[in-house]
Structure formats: C-alpha cells, structure tokens
N, C-alpha and C positions, 0 to 999 in steps of 0.2 A: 478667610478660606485657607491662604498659606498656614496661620496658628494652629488649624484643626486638620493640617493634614499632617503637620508635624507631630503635633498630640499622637495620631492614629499611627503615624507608624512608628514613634515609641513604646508604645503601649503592643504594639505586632511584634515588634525586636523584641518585648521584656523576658528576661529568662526567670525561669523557677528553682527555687532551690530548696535543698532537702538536704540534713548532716544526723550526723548524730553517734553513737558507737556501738560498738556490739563484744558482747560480752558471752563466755558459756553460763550454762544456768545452774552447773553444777559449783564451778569453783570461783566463779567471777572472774574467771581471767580474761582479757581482752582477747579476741578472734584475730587473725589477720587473713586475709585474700581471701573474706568473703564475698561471694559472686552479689553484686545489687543491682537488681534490674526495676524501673522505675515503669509504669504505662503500659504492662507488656510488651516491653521491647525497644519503645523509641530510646530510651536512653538508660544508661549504667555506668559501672564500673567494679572496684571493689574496695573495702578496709584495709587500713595500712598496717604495720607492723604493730601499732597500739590496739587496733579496732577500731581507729576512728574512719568514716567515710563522710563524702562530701560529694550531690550528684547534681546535676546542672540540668533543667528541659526547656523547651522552646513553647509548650506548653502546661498547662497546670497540672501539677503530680494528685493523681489520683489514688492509685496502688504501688505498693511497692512487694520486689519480693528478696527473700534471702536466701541462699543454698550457699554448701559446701561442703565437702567429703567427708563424712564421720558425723552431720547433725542433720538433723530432719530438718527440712525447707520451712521455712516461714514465712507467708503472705497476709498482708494486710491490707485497706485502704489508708487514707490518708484525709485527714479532716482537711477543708478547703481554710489555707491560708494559715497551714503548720507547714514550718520549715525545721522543726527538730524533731528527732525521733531514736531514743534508746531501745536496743532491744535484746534479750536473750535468747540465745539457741539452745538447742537439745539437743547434747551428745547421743550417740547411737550407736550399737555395736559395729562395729565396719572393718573388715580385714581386704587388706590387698591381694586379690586372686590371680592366679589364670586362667581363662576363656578361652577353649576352642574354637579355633577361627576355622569351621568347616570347609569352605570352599574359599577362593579369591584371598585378596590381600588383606593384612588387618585395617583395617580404618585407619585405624590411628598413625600409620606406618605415614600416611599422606601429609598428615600435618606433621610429621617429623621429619618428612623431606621437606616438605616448603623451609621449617627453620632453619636447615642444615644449609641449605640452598641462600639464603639469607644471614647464614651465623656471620661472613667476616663483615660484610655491611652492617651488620650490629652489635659487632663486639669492639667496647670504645678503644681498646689497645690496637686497633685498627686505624685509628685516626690520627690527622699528622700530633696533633699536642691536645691537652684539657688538661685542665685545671678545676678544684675544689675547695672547700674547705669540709672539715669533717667534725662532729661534735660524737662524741665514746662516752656512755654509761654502762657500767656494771656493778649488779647489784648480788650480796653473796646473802642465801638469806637460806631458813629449811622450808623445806616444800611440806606443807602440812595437808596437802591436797588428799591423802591419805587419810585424813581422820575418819570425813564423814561422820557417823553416829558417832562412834567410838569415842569422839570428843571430849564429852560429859565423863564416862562411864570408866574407861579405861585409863585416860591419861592424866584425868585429874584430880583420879586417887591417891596420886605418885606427889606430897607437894613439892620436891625439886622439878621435876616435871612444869608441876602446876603454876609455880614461879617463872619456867624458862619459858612457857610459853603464852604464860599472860605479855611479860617482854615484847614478842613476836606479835603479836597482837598491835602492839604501839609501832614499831620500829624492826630493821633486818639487821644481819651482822655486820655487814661492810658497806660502802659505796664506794665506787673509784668512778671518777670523771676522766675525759682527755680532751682537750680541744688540737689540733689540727691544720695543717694544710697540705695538698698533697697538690703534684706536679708532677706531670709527663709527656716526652718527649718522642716519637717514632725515632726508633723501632722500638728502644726498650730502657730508656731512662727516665726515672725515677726517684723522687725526691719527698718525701715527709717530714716534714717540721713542726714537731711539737709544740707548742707554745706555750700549752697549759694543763697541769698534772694535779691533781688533788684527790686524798684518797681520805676516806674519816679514820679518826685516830691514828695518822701517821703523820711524821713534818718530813720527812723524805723519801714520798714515794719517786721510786728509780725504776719500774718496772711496769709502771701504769699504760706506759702508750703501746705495749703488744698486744693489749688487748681488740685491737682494730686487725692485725691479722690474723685472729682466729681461723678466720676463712677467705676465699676467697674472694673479689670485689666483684670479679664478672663469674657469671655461668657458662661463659663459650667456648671456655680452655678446654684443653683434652681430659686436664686431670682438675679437682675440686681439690684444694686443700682445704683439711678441715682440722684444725688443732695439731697440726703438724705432720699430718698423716693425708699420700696421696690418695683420693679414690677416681675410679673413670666415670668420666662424664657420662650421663646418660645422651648428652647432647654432643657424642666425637662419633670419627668415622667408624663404621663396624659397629653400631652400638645395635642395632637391630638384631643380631646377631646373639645379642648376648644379655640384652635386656626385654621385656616385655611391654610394653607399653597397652594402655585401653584408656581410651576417651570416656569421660565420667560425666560430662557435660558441657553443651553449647550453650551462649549465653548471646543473644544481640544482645549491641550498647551503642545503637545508633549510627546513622550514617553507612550504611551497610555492612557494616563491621562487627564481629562476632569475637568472643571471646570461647578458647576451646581450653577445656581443665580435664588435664592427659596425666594421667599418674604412670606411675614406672616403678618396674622393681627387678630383679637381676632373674633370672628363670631358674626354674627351679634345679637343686644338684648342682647349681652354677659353684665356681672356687676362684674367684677373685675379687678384689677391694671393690665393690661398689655402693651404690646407693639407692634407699628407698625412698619413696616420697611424692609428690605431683607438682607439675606447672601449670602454669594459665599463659595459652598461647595467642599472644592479639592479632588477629586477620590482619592488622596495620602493620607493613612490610615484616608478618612471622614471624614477632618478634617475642622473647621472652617478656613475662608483666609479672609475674610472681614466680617464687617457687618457696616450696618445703621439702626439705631435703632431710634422712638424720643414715647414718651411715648401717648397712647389712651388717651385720657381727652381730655378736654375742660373746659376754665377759666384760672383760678391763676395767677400770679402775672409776670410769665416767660413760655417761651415755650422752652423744651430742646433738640438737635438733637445732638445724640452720633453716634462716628464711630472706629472700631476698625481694624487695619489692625497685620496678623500675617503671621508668616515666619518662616522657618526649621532652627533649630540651633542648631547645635552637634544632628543631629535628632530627633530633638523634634518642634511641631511645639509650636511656643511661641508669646506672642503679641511685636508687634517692632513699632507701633505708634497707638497713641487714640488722639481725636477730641472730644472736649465738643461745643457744640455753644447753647449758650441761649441769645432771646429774650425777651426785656420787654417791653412787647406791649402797659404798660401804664407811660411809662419815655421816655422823648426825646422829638422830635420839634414839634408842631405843625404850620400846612400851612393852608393856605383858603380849600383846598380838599383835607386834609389830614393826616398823621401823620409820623415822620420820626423816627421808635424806638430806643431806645439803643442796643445794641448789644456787649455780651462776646465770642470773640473766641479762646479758649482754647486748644494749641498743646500740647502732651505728647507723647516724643521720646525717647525711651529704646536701650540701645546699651551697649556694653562688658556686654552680656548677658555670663551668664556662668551655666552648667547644671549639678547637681552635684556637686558641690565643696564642698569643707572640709572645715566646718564650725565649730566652737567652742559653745556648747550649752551655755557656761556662759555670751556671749554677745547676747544673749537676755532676756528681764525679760520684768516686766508689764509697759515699755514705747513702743509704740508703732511706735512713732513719737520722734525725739529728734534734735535739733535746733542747732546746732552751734553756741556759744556765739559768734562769727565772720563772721558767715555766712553774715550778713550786709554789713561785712565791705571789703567784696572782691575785688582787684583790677579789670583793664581793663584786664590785662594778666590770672587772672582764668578764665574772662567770654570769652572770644576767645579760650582758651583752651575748656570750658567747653558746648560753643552753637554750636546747628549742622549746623545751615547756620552762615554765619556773617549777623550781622543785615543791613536789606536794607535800603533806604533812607528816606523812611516816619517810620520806625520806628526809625531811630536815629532822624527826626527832631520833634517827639513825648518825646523822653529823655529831648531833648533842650527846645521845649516850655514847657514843666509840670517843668523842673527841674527851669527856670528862673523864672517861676510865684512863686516859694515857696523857689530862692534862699533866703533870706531875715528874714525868719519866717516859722512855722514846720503849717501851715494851714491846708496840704492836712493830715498830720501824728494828730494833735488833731482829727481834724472831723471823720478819721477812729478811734481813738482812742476811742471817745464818743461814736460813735455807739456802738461799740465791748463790751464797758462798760454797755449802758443800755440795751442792746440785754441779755448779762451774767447774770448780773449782778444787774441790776437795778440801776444803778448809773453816775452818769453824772460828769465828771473831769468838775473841775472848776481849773486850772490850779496845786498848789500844792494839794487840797482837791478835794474829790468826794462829793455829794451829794446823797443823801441817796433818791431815789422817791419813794421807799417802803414806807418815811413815813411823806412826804409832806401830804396827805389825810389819814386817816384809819379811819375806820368805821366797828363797832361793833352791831351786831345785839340787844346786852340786854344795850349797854353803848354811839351807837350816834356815834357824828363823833369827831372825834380826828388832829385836826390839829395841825403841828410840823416839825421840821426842822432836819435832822439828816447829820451830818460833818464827814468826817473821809478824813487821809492823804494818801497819794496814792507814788507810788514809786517816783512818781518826788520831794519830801520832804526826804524820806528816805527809802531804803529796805533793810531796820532790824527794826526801831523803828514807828510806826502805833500809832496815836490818834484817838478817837474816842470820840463825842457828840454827845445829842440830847435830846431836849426840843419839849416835845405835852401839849396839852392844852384840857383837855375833856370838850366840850362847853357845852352841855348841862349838866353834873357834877359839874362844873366848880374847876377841880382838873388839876394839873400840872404835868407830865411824867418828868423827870431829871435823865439820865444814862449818862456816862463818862467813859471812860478805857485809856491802853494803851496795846499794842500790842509787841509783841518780834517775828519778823520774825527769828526763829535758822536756820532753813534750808530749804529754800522753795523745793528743789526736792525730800522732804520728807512731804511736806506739815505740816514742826513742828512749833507749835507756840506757845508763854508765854501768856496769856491776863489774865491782871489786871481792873477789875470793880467794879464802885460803882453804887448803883441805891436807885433811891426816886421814885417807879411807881406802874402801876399796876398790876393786878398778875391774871392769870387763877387760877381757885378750879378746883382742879383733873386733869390735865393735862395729854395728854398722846400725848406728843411730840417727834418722834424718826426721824429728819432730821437736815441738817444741817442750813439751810436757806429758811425764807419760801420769797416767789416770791411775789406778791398780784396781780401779771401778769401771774401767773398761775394757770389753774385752779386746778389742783393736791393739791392746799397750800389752796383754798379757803378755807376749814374746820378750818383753823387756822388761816388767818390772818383775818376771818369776825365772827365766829361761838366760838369759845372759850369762855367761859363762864369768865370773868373778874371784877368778884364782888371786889375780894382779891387788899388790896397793901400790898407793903414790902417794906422794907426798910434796905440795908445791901451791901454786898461784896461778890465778887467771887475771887477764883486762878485759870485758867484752864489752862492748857497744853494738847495739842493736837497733835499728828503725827502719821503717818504711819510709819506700822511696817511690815515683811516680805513680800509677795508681795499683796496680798489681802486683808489685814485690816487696819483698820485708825481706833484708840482710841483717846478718851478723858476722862482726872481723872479732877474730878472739887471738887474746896472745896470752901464750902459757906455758911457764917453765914448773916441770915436776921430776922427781927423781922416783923412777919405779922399780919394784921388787916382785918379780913372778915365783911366790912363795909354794904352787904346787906345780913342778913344772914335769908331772907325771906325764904327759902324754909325747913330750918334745925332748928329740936327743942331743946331747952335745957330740962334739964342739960344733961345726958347721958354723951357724951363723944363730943361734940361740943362746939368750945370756940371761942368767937369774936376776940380774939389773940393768940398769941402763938410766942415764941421763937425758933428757928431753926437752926440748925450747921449740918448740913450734909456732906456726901462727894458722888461722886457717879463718877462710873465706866460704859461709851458709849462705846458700840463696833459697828464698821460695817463693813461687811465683804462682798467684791462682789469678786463671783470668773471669774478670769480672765477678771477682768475690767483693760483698757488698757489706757494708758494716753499716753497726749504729752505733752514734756518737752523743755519749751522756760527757755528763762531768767530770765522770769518772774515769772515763776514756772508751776506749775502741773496743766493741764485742761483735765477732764476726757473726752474718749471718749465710756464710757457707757462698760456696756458688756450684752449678751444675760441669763448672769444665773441668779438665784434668789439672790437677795439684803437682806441680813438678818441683823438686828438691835437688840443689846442686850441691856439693861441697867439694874446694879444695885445700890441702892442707901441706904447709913445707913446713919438715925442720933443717933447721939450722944446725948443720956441724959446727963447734970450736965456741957458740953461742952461749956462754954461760956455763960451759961444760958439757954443754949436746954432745954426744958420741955418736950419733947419726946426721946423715942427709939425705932425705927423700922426699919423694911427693907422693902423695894418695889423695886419687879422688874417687868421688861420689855420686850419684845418680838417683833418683827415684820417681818414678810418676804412678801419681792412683787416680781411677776413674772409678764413675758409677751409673750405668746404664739402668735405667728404667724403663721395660718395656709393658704396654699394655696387656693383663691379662695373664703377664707371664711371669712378674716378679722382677726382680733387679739384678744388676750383673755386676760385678765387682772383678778387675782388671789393675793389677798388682806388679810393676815393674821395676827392680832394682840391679845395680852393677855396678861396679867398684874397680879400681886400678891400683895398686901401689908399686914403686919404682925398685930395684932390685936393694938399695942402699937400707931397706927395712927392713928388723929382725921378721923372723916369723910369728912373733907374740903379736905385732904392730901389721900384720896382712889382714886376711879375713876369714874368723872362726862362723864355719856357714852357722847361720842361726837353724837350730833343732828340738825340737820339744816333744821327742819321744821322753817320757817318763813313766816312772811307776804310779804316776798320780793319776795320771791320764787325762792332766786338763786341756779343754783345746782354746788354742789361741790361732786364729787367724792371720795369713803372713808370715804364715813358718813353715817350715818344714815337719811335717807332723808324726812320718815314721821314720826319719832320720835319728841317728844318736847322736847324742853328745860328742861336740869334740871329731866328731867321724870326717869331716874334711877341712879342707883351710887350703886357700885359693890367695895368689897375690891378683889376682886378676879373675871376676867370673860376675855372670848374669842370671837372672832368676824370676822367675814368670810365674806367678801368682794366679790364678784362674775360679771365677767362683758367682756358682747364682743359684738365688735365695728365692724361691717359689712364692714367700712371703703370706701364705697360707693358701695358697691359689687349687691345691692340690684338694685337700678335703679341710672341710671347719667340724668337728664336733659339737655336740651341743652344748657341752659343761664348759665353764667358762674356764676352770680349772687345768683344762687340758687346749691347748690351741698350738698345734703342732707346723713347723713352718720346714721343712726338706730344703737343704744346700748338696749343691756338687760340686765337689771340689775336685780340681788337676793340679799339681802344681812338677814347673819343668828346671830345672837347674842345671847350669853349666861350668866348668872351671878349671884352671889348672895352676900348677908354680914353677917358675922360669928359673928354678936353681938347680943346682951339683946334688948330687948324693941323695935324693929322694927316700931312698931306701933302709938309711938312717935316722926315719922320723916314723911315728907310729898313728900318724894320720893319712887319709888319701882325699886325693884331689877330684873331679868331677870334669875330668879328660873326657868321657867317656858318655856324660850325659846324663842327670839324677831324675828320676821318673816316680811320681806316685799318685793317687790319688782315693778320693773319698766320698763319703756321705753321713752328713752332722742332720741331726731331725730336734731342732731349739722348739722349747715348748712344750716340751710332753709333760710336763709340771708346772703352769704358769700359777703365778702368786702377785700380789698385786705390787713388790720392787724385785720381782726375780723371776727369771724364768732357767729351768732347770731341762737339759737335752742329755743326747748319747748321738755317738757317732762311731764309725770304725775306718781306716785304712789302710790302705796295700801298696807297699814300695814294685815295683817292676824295672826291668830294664835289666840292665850290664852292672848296676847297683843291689840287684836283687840278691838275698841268702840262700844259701842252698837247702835251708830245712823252711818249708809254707807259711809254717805259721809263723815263724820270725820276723814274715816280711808284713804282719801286722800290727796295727794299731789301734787300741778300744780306745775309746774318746768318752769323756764326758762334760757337757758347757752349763756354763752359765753365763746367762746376759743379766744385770743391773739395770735397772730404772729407776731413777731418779728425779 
C-alpha cells in the first residue's frame, strides 16, 4: 500500500512540458517575447531573445496559444504526449497609435503605477552587490530581408551581385564573440573583466568587449542608453506626462498572475529623445519580463532596435538576455530597385547570475572595463566552455571565410586599427609610425594656413620608447615649424610618461591652454587650434613627466627653457614693461582631476570612458630669474572647471569656468590675451568669446563664465533626415583688469568694467552622415558695447564632425 501511494502521488506531482521556437513566416527570423499561453490560461510565459520557449503544467498540455504585437495569434491543440513544437507567425500590418481616453483614467496608466511603485525593489543597482558572468555575440552580415520576389529577377541578373550573395547564403561578414564577468558593488562600483575576445579574420581584436554596452543592462534608470546616446525612460518620473502608454494584451500564466503587454510611444508633436516600443508587465511584484525598445528619430547613420528579457533569480527579478540590432541604411548593396543594408546583430547572455555575494571593495577602483592580456589568445576549449549555444553552421563557415581571406596578412586588424586611430586620435598608422592629420592642414586666423607633416612611432616600433616629428611651413609668413621629442612610456596603466622636446616654432601670446590635446576635428578645440593669437616664436627644450596618481588625478611637472621673439608686436607699446624678446626657464605644475571618471584598461593602456562630474584643471607655473639666463620672475596660475548637466526633456547644459592670475614680475606678452574668435570667417567655436576681437583685451588677472544649453532637438524634429536642427543659447560673462603703470600707453583694454554678450547657434540645419552644418548670430552688450548696432554683431557659422 505504501508502494502505491507513492506511485500515485508522483504521477499527481508529474509536470508537463512543451518547448520549441518560433520564428516569423516571412523571413525566418527568430520571434522574442512571444506571449505562450498553454490550457487556456493555467500556465505560460514567453520566447526568449532567440524565439526559443520552454512552458512547464501540472497538467497535460492540450492547447497552446501564440500572440504578439505586429502577428496574428496562433492557436493550436497539442497531440497527447508531444513535448516539442515549432512554429511560424504572421506578420500584420500594425502601427503604434493613440486612443482617446474619453472619460476616467487610462488603463494602462494603473500598471504603470504599480511598476513605478516597484521600479527601486527591482532595479538590481538597488541591491547591496551581484555578480555575473556575461557571454557577447555579434554578427555583421546584409539584411536581405528585403528581397522577397525580387530575388530571382532583379538581383541575380547582376553576376557580382549574383556571386556576393550566393556567399551570404553560406556565411555573414564578421563574427565578434566576448566572454565576460562583471561585478557590482552598492552604490555604484563596477567592474568588467574581459577574459575573452575573438573576432573572425582578425589576431587583434582591441575593441570587441564594447560591444556589451551598446545599451543599457537594466530598464529602471531614468535615461536608456542606447549606442551612446541618452533617451528618457518611458519607465521614470513624469513619464505619463509625455508618453502614451495602451495595454495591447493580458495574458494569465498561472498562479494568478497575469502578464500585461503595454506598448508606449512619446505623444504626438512631442520634441525630446525618447522611445518606441512595448513591455510585458509580470503581476509578480510589477515587475519588467520583456521589452522592445528602438529609439523616435528619424535620419542618422543606423537605426537601433533593443530587446531585453528578465527572469527571477534567488528572488530577484534580473535581466538574463539583451539584443542590440542596428541597421545602416546607407552601407551595403545596391540593386536596379533597391538597396540591401548592412546589418549588426548583437546577443548579450547573462548566466551564474549571483545576488548578494561577498564581494571585496578593494577590487574595484577607477577601471571600469579591464581586458585580459590573453583574452585574445583563448583556445577552442574556453570558447565551448564559455558560448551558450555551440556555434551553428553559417557561423563557423563565417570564421573559415574571414579567417582564410587574412590568413596571410593582419588586413582586416590594420583597417580596424586606422579607424579606431583617426576616430581617437587623429592619426593614421602608417605601419611602424602614425601620422599626425591634426597637422597636415592648420590654419590660423591672424597667420594663414600652415602646411606640415607630423610623424610619431606607434606600438608596432616600441611600447616603452615613442619618437616624435614635425615640420609646417607658414606660407604666407614664409617661416618653418621644427619640433622633435622622444617619449618614455613608464607605465601605461598609469598613463606615466618621460617626453624629452626640442622646438624652432611658433608660440601663442598669453595662452590659456588647460587640455591635453587639441582635435582640429572637434569643435570644443576650435578656440585653439584656429583662434590662438601666434605672433610669438621660441626656440628651446622641455622635460615633462606626466601620470596619474590616486584614483581621480592625472599631473604633469614640465621644465622648460626657451628664448622667445614677439615678431608682431603691433598691438603693444614700448617701453613700459614689453620686450620684443626675452629669456625663459620656467617650470610648471598641471593638475586635473575628474571625479569618478572611469577607464578601460587594454594592453594598450588607459581610454577614458568620461565621467558625469565636473572636470576641474589647475595650473601653476614659476619662472626663474638669473636661471639659465631667465630675465623674469613670476608666478601664473590657472583654473578651469567644465560641467554638463542633463536634464530630462529639455536638453543639456554646458557650464564653462576659467581664471587666471599672473604676478606683476611678467611681461604683458606672458599675462592673458582674452581668447576671441570674432572673424571674418565666421566659425564658431564654443568657449570663446564669440564677438569679442582679437587682441581687444589682456588681463594679468581675470574670470570668465561660459553659459550654454543645447535643446538637443527637443524643440521641433523635421521629417527629412537631412535637416535635424538642435537650438543652443548661449551667455557668456567676462571680467578683468591689469595692476600696472601707464595703461594708456597700450592699445589693448582690460575688462574692469565687465564683458557681456550672448547668442543663439541652430547645429543641424544640414545634417550629412560625418557633418553637421549650423548658423548662428550674436550681440556683445554692456559698458563693452560699440556705438554703431550692428558692430556689436556676430554671424556664426558651425560645423560639428562625427566620426
């Protein structure tokens, strides 16, 4: 009797199972966060980011059903004692509307409170530590989703055509893998450690592990990143406000728990960064279980559709797989009636999630990212250990063709290299040397254009020892630029460096330089590498040593003896205390300090990935009288803090502060020529003075307030992609004066008085896919203002680079 009642109630406990995948019935693609409801209702769930699903019942599965947004529902029975089942959907036409809500509240507004009401209890950056590991696919291949008929008819009349895409047929263009672990700490430490990197046709892939933050890991933040770009959460405060939200479908899945699939989309004539797309809301503590997400715009260069799936683990609901897929709607084939795009699609699978665990605070610090010198070099036996499927047949015969085309020669690994180089960097590997295109071209607004070549060696020559050249030619001067160094890389994951310089060149009067490198491909630098006032040469040597020290600073001590010649000394009178030359020994002390700016750490060394607080820059500098010939003694220092506010809905603020002191014992050449970029050119450069002239004041001592916010298209979006126009307003406030004799003997003025102007720059009103072309104008005011109107104007014209 005992034997048969044990029988009986295992056979009462046995559970039912049913899997299988689901695919669309047009392109074969896999489905994700299809709704499956088993029995009518005792139990469900949904397909994961592949379309595979997997449903569990307490009794025998009978029927099943399928639904989801955009395909008509599909219900079946279920043969007794099948546990697998494939199946196809049918796309449908389906657009995101709005619904008048005639009377009362919107439905859906209810299940958007319960999540909201629930987001910090289930957002895992809530919890005191977890731990991961993470496994990254992406696949680069052409979307040929597009053929349909046309297949036959059109494209493979064409035989190069006909050729590239029997290929595609077998195999896609790229694979890149990552393996993973990632660690975090309450409130906000953070740790990813690469392990393993393998990209087909390449022995150096350096860039493989960003692929994991494409996007966001959780949905609960206020803002989604998504490819580098913030948008507002449809899940943050205010969002009802500015989103629409409608319930598309309830789904029981057992246990009296319902599954609610609420799409969202920004209302209409809305003007800020959001998003389109739907979730699936689980009754079980309102918690997010899917989402598809792809960003409101129209234009740019790619189109991105994010998907995240999450699941209970040690009671907590946590994400357990993300989908990145970007199109580029203008790369890839074109046919007689049509175009076949490129296409990334990007899996990101999380597993030995762990919640809670006992974590060590000293293994994290300011890397955020950190590469395994070996992660390269991983056999066959980690990547089977470490990938969640084994790779299927078109992507191993994807390894085979990329890897046999570049067995031979590193082709596919230079060409990513050069990009990565002049995207950074500005500089183009010529095999052992880079090439400098900061300064192939330069051109100065008071000196003409500068043409010149600038060399330097690159790790494939040595990473410890760095040379560095370069020869400009000022045409219309007809004067020669001659700088030369060398380099001591001590420890790149400290970013410390030795550099030894000589220079025969030319010199800014009153500089006020507090960065590391200027771009001449950004607009941020344009104050410096076009507007810098370069009357001066010198001629001398530098020592500098440079590293980062505790977790936030990076110093530089520089000593430098140079002898200079202020060859147009138009604007400054003698005698006074100005001299067409002078002798120089100085030393000076750079700090800059961002807090909680976070890097990643390759092999190569240290690549910041930025941080949200302000950037402050200190410098001080003494020369030495009697030093080698110094005919001065003084001090000058330095200051600078930049911020960048982001606010929802309204765009970003940009907060720009600098001031300077120099001691009475410094010529006037050696105080501060206010920076000014009134020109006939009319470029604007952010962080200047925009209708000030040239030359127009010079301060031993003064402060300067920067003021500036970027609407960020929030205002109106056009439809043509062509045109995406983004409105800035600009203030900016300057103050200053000079603590010497005889004033009235110079033919510059001081800003005793207070410098006042400002403006409005509209970037975008000609977008291109690496430029974006604006117009802007402003108006000086104040006790600085000319007495004819229109003098106290400025036409502006911008352009922003992307890269």
């Amino acid at each position: 009797m005992l034997l048969m009642a044990v029988i009986a109630e295992c056979c009462l406990a046995q559970d039912y199972h049913i899997k299988g995948k689901i695919t669309d019935e047009q392109n074969r693609q896999p489905l994700a966060f299809v709704n499956v409801v088993v029995n009518g209702g005792i139990a469900g769930g949904m397909s994961d980011i592949d379309g595979k699903y997997e449903i569990s019942c307490k009794e025998p599965i009978s029927n099943i059903k399928f639904s989801y947004i955009g395909y008509k529902s599909y219900q079946t029975s279920v043969a007794q004692g099948s546990e697998k089942l494939n199946v196809a959907l049918t796309p449908i036409s389906f657009e995101l509307t709005e619904i008048t809500i005639d009377a009362g509240e919107n439905p859906a507004h209810r299940i958007i409170d319960s999540v909201m009401a629930h987001r910090k209890e289930n957002n895992p950056d809530n919890l005191h530590s977890y731990s991961y590991s993470m496994y990254d696919k992406m696949v680069f291949t052409i979307d040929s989703s597009a053929l349909g008929k046309q297949r036959n008819d059109n494209i493979l009349a064409n035989n190069d055509i006909r050729e590239f895409t029997n290929i595609l047929d077998r195999n896609d263009l790229m694979v890149m893998e990552t393996s993973s672990d990632m660690f975090f700490m309450a409130p906000d430490k953070k740790l990813q450690n690469v392990t393993g990197t393998k990209v087909s046709g390449m022995k150096d892939p350096t860039f493989v592990y960003l692929v994991s933050s494409m996007q966001s890991i959780s949905f609960y933040d206020d803002e989604v990143n998504i490819v580098g770009t913030r948008y507002v959460n449809p899940l943050s405060q205010g969002s009802k406000k500015h989103y629409f939200f409608n319930i598309e479908s309830v789904t029981p899945i057992g246990d009296g728990d319902s599954l609610f699939t609420v799409s969202f989309h920004p209302y209409k004539d809305s003007n800020f960064k959001g998003l389109i797309g739907a979730f699936t809301i689980n009754s079980d503590g309102w918690a997010v279980q899917s989402v598809k997400a792809s960003p409101d715009e129209k234009g740019g260069m790619f189109t991105v559709n994010i998907q995240q799936l999450y699941d209970k683990v040690e009671g907590q609901w946590f994400p357990k797989q993300l989908n990145t897929n970007i199109v580029f709607p203008t790369i890839g084939i074109p046919f007689e009636n049509g175009f076949l795009p490129m296409a990334a699609i990007g899996k990101s699978y999380l597993t030995d999630i762990s919640i809670n665990p006992e974590l060590d605070k000293k293994m994290f610090s300011e890397l955020a990212i950190n590469v395994d010198p070996d992660a390269n070099f991983r056999n066959d036996d980690y990547w089977i250990s470490h990938r969640i499927d084994s790779l299927n047949e078109r992507t191993q015969a994807t390894y085979a063709f990329m890897d046999s085309l570049t067995r031979d020669n590193n082709l596919l690994d230079r060409m990513l290299w050069a990009s990565t180089q002049i995207a950074s960097e500005s500089e183009m590997p010529i095999g052992k040397v880079n090439l400098d295109l900061n300064r192939l071209i330069q051109m100065s607004m008071y000196r003409g254009l500068c043409f010149g070549i600038g060399l330097s060696t690159n790790n494939r020559f040595s990473r410890i020892v760095g040379l560095n050249a370069y020869c400009g030619y000022w045409a219309s001067r007809k004067l020669f630029d001659l700088k030369g160094g060398i380099d001591f890389n001590l420890n790149p994951r400290k970013q410390a460096k030795l550099t030894l310089s000589g220079f025969h060149c030319s010199d800014a009067i009153g500089e006020f330089n507090l960065h590391e490198k200027s771009m001449v491909l950004s607009q941020n630098d344009y104050k410096y590498a076009y507007f810098q006032n370069i009357y001066g040469r010198k001629d001398g040597f530098n020592i500098e040593l440079s590293s980062r020290f505790g977790r936030y600073f990076k110093g530089f001590l520089k000593f430098e003896f140079a002898e200079k010649e202020y060859i147009e000394n138009r604007y400054l009178k003698e005698p006074v205390d100005t001299h067409p030359k002078g002798t120089f020994t100085t030393a000076e002390l750079r700090l800059r300090y961002a807090y909680k700016e976070k890097f990643i750490s390759t092999p190569q060394g240290l690549q910041t990935l930025g941080t949200t607080y302000p950037i402050v820059w200190f410098s001080y500098q003494h020369a030495f009288n009697g030093l080698f010939g110094c005919q001065y003694e003084y001090d000058r220092f330095k200051l600078q803090v930049e911020k960048h506010f982001y606010t929802h809905y309204y765009g970003v603020s940009t907060i720009l502060f600098q001031s300077g002191f120099v001691t009475n014992g410094a010529p006037v050449e050696e105080t501060f020529d206010i920076l000014a970029t009134y020109s006939s050119s009319g470029l604007y450069a952010p962080g200047s003075f925009c209708a000030m002239r040239p030359d127009e004041f010079f301060c031993d001592r003064f402060a300067a307030l920067y003021l500036s916010h970027n609407f960020s298209g929030m205002l109106w979006q056009p439809d043509t992609p062509w045109c995406q126009p983004e409105l800035t307003l600009i203030t900016n406030i300057g103050w200053g004066d000079m603590k010497r004799n005889n004033l009235e003997d110079y033919s510059f003025k001081t800003m005793d008085k207070g410098y006042f102007e400002s403006g409005i720059v509209i970037e975008g009103l000609l977008a291109m896919p690496l430029m974006k072309l604006g117009a802007g104008i402003f108006y000086r005011y104040g006790p600085y203002s000319f007495d004819k109107t229109w003098n106290n104007f400025a036409l502006k014209w911008s352009v922003i680079f992307s890269l």
